[in-house]
C-alpha positions as CSV (number, residue, x, y, z in Angstrom):
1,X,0.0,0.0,0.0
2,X,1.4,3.5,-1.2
3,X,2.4,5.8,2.3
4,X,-0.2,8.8,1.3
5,X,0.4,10.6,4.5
6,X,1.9,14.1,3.9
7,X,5.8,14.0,4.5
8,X,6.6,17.7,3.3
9,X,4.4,20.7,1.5
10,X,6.8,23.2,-0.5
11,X,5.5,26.8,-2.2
12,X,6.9,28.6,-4.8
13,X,6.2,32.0,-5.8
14,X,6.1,32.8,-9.5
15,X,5.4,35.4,-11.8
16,X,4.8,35.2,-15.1
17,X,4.4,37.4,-18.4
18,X,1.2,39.0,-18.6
19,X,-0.3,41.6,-21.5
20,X,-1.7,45.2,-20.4
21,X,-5.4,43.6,-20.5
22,X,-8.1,46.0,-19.3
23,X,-10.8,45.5,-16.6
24,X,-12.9,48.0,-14.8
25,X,-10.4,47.5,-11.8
26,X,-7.5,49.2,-13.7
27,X,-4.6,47.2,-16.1
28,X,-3.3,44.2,-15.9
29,X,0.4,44.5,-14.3
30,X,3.8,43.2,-16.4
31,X,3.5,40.3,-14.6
32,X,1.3,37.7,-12.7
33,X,1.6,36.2,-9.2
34,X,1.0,32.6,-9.5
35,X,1.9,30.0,-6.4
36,X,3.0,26.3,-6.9
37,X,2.3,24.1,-4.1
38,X,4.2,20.4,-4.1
39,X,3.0,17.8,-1.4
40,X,4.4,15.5,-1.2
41,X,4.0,11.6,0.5
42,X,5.6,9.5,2.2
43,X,6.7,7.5,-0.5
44,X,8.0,9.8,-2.4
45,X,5.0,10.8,-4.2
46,X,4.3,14.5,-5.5
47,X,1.1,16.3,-5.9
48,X,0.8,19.2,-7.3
49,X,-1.8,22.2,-7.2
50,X,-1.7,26.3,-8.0
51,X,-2.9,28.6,-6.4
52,X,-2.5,33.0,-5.8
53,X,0.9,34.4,-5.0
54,X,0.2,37.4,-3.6
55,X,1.8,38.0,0.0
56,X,-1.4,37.2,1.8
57,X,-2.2,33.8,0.3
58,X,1.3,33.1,0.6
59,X,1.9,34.3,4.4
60,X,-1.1,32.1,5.1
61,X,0.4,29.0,3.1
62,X,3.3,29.5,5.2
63,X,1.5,29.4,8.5
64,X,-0.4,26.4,7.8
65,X,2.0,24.2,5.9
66,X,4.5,23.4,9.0
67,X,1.5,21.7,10.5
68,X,0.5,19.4,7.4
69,X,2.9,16.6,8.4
70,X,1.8,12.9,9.0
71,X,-2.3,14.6,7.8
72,X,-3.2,11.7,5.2
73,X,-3.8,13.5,1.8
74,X,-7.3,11.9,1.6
75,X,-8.3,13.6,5.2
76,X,-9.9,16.8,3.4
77,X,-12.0,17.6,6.8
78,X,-7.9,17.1,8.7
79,X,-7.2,19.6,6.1
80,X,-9.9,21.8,6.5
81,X,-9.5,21.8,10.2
82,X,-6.3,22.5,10.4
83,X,-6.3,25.4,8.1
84,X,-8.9,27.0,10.4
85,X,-6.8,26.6,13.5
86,X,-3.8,28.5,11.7
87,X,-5.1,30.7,9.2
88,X,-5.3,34.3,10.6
89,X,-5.0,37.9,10.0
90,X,-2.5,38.9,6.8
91,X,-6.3,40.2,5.6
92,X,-6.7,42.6,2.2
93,X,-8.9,44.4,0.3
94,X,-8.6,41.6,-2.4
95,X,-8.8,38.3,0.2
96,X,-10.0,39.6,2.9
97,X,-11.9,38.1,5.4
98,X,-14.1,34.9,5.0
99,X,-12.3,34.7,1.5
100,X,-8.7,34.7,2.7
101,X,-9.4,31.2,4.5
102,X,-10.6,28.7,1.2
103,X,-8.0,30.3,-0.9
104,X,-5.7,28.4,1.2
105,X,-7.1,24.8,1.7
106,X,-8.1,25.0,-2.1
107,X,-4.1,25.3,-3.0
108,X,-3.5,22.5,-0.8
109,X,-6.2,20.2,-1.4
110,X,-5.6,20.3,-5.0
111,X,-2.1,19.2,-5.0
112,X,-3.8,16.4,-2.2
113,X,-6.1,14.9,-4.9
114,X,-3.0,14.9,-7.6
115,X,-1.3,13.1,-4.9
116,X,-3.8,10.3,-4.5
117,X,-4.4,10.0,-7.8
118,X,-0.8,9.4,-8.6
119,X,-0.4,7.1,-6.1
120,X,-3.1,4.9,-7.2
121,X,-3.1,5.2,-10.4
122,X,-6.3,6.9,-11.1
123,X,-7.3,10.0,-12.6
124,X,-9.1,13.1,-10.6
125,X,-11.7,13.3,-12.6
126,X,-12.0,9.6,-11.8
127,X,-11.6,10.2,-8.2
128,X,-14.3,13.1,-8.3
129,X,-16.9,10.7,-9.5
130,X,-15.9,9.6,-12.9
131,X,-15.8,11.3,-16.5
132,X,-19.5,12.4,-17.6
133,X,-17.6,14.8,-20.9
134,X,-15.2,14.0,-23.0
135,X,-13.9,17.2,-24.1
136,X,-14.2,20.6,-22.0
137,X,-15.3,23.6,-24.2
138,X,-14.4,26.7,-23.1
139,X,-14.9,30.3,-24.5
140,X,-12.7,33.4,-25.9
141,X,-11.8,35.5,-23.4
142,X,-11.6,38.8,-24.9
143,X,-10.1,41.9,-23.3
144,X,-9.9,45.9,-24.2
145,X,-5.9,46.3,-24.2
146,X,-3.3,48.2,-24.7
147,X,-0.3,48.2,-26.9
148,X,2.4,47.8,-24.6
149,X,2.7,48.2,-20.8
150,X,3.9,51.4,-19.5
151,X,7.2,50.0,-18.3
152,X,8.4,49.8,-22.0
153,X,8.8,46.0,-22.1
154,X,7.9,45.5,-25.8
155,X,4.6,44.6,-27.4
156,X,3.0,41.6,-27.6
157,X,1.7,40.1,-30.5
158,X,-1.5,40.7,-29.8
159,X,-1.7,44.6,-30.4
160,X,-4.0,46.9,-29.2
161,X,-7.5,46.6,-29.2
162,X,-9.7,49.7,-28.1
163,X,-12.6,49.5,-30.4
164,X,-14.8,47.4,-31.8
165,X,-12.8,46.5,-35.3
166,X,-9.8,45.4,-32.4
167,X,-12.6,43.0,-30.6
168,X,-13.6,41.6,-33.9
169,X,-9.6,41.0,-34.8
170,X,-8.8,39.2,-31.6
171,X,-12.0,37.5,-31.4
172,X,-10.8,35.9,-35.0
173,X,-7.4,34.9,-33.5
174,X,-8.7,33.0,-30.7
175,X,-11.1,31.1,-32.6
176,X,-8.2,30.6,-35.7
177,X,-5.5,29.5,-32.7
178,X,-7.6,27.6,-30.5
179,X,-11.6,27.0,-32.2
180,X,-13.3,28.7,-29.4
181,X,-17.4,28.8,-30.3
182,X,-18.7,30.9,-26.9
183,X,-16.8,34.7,-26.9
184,X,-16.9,36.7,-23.5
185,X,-16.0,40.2,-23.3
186,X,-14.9,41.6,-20.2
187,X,-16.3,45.4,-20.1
188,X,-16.6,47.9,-17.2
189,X,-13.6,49.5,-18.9
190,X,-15.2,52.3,-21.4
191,X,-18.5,53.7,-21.9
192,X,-21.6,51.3,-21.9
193,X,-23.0,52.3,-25.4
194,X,-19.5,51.8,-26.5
195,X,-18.8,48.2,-25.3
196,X,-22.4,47.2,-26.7
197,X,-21.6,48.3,-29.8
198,X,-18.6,46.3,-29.7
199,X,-20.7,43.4,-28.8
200,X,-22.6,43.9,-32.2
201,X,-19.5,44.0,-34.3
202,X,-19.0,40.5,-33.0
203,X,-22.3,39.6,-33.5
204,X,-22.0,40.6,-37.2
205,X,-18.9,38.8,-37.3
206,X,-19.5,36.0,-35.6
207,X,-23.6,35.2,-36.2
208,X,-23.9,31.8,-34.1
209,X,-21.6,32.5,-31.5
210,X,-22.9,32.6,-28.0
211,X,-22.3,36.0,-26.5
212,X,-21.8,37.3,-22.8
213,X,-20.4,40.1,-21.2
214,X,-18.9,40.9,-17.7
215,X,-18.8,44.8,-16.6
216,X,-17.5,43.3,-13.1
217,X,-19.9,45.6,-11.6
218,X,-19.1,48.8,-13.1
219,X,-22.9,49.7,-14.1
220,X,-25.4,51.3,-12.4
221,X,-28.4,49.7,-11.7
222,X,-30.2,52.9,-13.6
223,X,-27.4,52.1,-16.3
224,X,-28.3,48.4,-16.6
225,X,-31.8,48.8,-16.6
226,X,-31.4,51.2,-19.6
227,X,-29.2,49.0,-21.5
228,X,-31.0,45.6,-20.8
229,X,-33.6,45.7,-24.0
230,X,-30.2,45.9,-26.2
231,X,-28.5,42.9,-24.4
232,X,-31.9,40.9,-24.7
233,X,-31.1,38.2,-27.1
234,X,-27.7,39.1,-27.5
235,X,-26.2,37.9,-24.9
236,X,-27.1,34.3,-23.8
237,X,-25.9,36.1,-19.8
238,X,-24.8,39.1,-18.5
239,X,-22.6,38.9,-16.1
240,X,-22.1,41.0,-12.7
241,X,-23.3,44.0,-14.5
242,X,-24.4,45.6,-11.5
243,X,-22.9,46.1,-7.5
244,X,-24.2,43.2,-5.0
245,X,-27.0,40.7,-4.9
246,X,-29.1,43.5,-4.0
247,X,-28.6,45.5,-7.1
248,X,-28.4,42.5,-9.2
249,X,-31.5,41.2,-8.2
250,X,-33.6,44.4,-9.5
251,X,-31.7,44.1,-12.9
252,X,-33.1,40.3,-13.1
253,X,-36.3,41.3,-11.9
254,X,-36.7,43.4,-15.2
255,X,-35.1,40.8,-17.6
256,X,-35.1,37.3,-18.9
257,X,-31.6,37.2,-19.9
258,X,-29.8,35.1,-17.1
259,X,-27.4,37.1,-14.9
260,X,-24.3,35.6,-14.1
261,X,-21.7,36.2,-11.0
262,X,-18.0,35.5,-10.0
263,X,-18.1,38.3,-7.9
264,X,-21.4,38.4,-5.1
265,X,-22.0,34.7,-5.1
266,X,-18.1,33.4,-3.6
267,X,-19.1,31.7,-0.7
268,X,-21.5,29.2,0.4
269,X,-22.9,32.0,2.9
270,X,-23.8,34.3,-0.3
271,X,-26.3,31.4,-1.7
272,X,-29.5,31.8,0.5
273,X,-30.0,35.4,0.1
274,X,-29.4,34.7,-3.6
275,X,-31.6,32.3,-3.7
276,X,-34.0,34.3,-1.8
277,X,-33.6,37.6,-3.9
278,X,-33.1,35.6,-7.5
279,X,-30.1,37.6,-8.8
280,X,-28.0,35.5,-10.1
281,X,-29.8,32.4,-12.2
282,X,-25.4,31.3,-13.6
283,X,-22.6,30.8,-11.0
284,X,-19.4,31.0,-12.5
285,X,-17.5,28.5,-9.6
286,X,-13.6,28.7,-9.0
287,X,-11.9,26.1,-7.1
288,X,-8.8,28.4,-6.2
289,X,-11.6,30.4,-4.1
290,X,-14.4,28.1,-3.1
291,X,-12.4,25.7,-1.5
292,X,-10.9,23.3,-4.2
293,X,-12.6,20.3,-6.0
294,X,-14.6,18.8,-3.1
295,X,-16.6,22.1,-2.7
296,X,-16.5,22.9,-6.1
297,X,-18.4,19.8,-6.8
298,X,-20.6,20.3,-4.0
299,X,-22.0,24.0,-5.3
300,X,-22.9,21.8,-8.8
301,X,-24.8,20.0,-7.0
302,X,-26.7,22.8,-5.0
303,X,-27.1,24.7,-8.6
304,X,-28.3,21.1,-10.1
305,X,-31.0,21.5,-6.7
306,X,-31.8,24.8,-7.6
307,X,-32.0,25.6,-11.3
308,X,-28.8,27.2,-11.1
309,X,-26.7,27.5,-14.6
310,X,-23.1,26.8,-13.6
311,X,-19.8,27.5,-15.5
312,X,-16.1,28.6,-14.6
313,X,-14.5,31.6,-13.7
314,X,-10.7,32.2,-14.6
315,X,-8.0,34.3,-13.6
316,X,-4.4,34.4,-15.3
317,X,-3.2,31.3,-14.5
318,X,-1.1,28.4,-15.9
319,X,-1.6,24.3,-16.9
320,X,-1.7,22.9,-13.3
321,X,-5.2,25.4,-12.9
322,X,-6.4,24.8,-16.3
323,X,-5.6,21.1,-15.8
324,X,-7.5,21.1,-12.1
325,X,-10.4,22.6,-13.8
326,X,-10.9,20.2,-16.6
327,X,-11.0,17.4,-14.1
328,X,-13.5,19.2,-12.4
329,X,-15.3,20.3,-15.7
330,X,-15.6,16.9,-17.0
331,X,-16.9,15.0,-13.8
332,X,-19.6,18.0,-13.1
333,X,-22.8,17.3,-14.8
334,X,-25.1,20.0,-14.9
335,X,-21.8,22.2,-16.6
336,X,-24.6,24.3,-18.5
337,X,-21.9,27.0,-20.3
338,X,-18.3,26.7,-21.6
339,X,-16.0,27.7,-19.3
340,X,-14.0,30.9,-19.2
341,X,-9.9,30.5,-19.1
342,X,-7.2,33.3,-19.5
343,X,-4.8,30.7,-20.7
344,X,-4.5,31.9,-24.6
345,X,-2.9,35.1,-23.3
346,X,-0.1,33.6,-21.1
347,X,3.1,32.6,-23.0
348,X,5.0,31.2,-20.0
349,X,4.4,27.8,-18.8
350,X,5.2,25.5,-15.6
351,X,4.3,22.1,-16.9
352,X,6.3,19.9,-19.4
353,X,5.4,19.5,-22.5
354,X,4.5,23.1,-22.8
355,X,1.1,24.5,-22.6
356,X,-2.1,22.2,-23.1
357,X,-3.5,22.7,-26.5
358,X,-7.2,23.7,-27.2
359,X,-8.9,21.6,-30.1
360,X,-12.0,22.4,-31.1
361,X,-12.4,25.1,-28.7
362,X,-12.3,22.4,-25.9
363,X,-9.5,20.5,-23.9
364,X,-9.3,16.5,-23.3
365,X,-8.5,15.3,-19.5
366,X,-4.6,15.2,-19.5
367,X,-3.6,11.4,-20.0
368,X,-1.9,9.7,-16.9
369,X,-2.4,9.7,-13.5
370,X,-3.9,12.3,-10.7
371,X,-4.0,15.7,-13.0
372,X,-1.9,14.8,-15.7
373,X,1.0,16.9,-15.9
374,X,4.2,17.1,-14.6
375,X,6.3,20.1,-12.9
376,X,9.0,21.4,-15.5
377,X,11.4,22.3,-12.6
378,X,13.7,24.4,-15.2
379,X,10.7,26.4,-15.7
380,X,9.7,26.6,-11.7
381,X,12.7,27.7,-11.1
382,X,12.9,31.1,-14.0
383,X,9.6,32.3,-12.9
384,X,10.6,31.9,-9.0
385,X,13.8,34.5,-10.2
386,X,10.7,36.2,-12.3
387,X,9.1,36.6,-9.5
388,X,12.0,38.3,-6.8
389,X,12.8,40.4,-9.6
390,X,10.1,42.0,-10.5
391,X,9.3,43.4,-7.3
392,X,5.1,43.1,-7.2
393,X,3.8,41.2,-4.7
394,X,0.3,41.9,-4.5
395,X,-2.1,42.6,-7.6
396,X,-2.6,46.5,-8.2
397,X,-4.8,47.0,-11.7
398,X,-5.4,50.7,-10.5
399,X,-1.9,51.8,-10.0
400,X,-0.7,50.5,-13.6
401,X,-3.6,51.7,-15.3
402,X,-2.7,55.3,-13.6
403,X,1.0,55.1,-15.4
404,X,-1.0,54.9,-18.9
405,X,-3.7,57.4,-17.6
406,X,-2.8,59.7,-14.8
407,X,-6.5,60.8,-14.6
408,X,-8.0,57.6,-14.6
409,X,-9.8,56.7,-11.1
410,X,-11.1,53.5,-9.8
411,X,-15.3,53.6,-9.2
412,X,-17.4,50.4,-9.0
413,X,-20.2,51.3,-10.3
414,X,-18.6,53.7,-12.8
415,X,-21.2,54.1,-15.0
């Protein structure tokens, strides 16, 4: 019998390239904090998870790893426990609070169910309840973006793209590069009338692709409720248009078109007043901050209970997430949309083999055991020295986007 109990749990801090991609929070920064957690067993056995690296995810790791030792990697409630006890304080704007706390376990757990998978031979998706999809789809990600960052490192190939003919170019890349069918635009960045118009060029362009949008709150109710009769059948869900369940709830009151949140629905205490005011009909889960795979699969479930669309929310991240997620993807049932990834715009990678490839618009379960894919240690270590050189340690979208407009202020709702 393999020795699964946990002899040793090691984090690494990366950072990798990231383009000047535009949000309603500000620019993304030069770079991306990533984390790389390795458990590993008493036999020698690695698992293998990813997680957040900015300093308050990380401080916590560091509190709660020294106490991990002899905890069998199957014992999720040992693991939950524990990271109770010693999870404190190190709180931000960003993780604060109840969020700060399944951030952590998630980053462990995962690299637990890699573990145990590799060490029996069997897949996670396996060990979640078994393979119900044999492919993943997911969707374009598209992004407002600048040329270059204000640093001067030099451009990426993707150019800029600040109008409507730019969303319509990149929008044609991703589905050339990687066959996406669903394209998401995340908006909040520009006037409403002006992203909307954007989301008709694509329309134009694209005829039978399904269409959403994410302001990430930055309308006004007023704002939404205005706009709503152009998004009706144009959008197959808006998402967190609006500040709040509260909010949200009036703009679904006045539509059919499904809202969708990754931003007021994050925790298992936010689903009964949704539930209760019907704002959000889609929840776009995340492991990284619902508490990894087991809870993951749990919300399906309650969604599955309730009516609930469900789909994924991504953040820049690299193979070991997008891995973790299409294990989850393709042992959750009732997965009613494709699911969202930043991976086309990251050109650094952590895995061997280099990055996963997207056929078809959808990713296969990585063959082999636990999640698939392997720790290019070369690789682990550049982005570590990536990531003491470049000096961020916490996400700040607001300050970069003030070096490319000094007048530019932060407001959610903006418009």
């Amino acid at each position: 019998m393999p020795d699964t109990r946990i002899a040793d749990v090691r984090v690494t801090p990366i950072a990798f390239a990231d383009p000047p991609l535009l949000n309603n929070a500000g620019c993304h920064q030069p770079f991306a904090l990533r984390s790389i957690i390795e458990v590993e067993t008493g036999d020698g056995t690695v698992g293998l998870g990813e997680s957040y690296g900015s300093q308050p995810v990380l401080k916590a790791l560091a509190r709660v790893t020294p106490h991990l030792t002899g905890l069998d990697v199957t014992d999720l409630n040992g693991l939950a426990a524990r990271c109770r006890t010693h999870v404190t304080g190190a709180m931000d704007a960003y993780t604060g609070g109840e969020r700060l706390l399944p951030r952590v376990i998630a980053a462990i757990e995962v690299a637990c169910w890699d573990a145990y998978g590799k060490a029996t031979g069997r897949r996670v998706c396996d060990l979640l309840g078994g393979q119900v999809r044999q492919t993943v789809p997911f969707s374009a990600y598209l992004f407002y973006k600048f040329g270059q960052h204000a640093d001067g490192t030099p451009p990426d190939d993707w150019g800029e793209a600040l109008t409507p003919e730019g969303l319509v170019e990149q929008a044609a890349r991703m589905k050339a590069l990687h066959g996406f069918d669903a394209i998401k635009l995340k908006a909040g960045v520009f006037e409403p009338e002006e992203e909307i118009e954007g989301l008709r060029a694509l329309r134009d362009t694209f005829p039978e692709a399904p269409l959403r949008i994410d302001p990430n709150g930055g309308w006004s109710v007023e704002t939404t409720l205005k706009l709503s009769p152009q998004l009706d059948g144009l959008v197959e869900y808006l998402e967190d248009p609006t500040v709040g369940i509260e909010g949200n709830a009036r703009v679904q009151a006045a539509t059919d078109t499904p809202l969708a949140t990754n931003m007021y629905v994050v925790h298992e205490s936010h689903l009964p007043p949704n539930m209760a005011r019907d704002a959000f009909r889609v929840i776009l889960s995340d492991h990284h901050y619902w508490g990894g795979l087991r809870a993951s699969r749990e919300l399906a479930r309650i969604c599955e209970i309730w009516g609930l669309g469900l789909s994924m929310h991504s953040n820049s991240h690299l193979g070991i997430s997008l891995a973790a997620m299409t294990h989850l993807a393709a042992a959750t049932p009732n997965l009613t949309y494709d699911c969202d990834t930043h991976y086309p715009w990251q050109s650094d990678e952590v895995i061997e083999g280099g990055k996963l490839a997207f056929t078809g618009g959808c990713l296969a379960v990585p063959e082999g055991p636990g999640l698939g894919v392997t720790l290019d240690r070369a690789e682990l270590a550049r982005l570590h020295r990536q990531y003491l050189a470049c000096g961020i340690t916490l996400r700040d979208d607001a300050t970069e986007m003030k070096k490319h407009r000094p007048d530019w202020s932060f407001a959610r709702p903006k418009f």
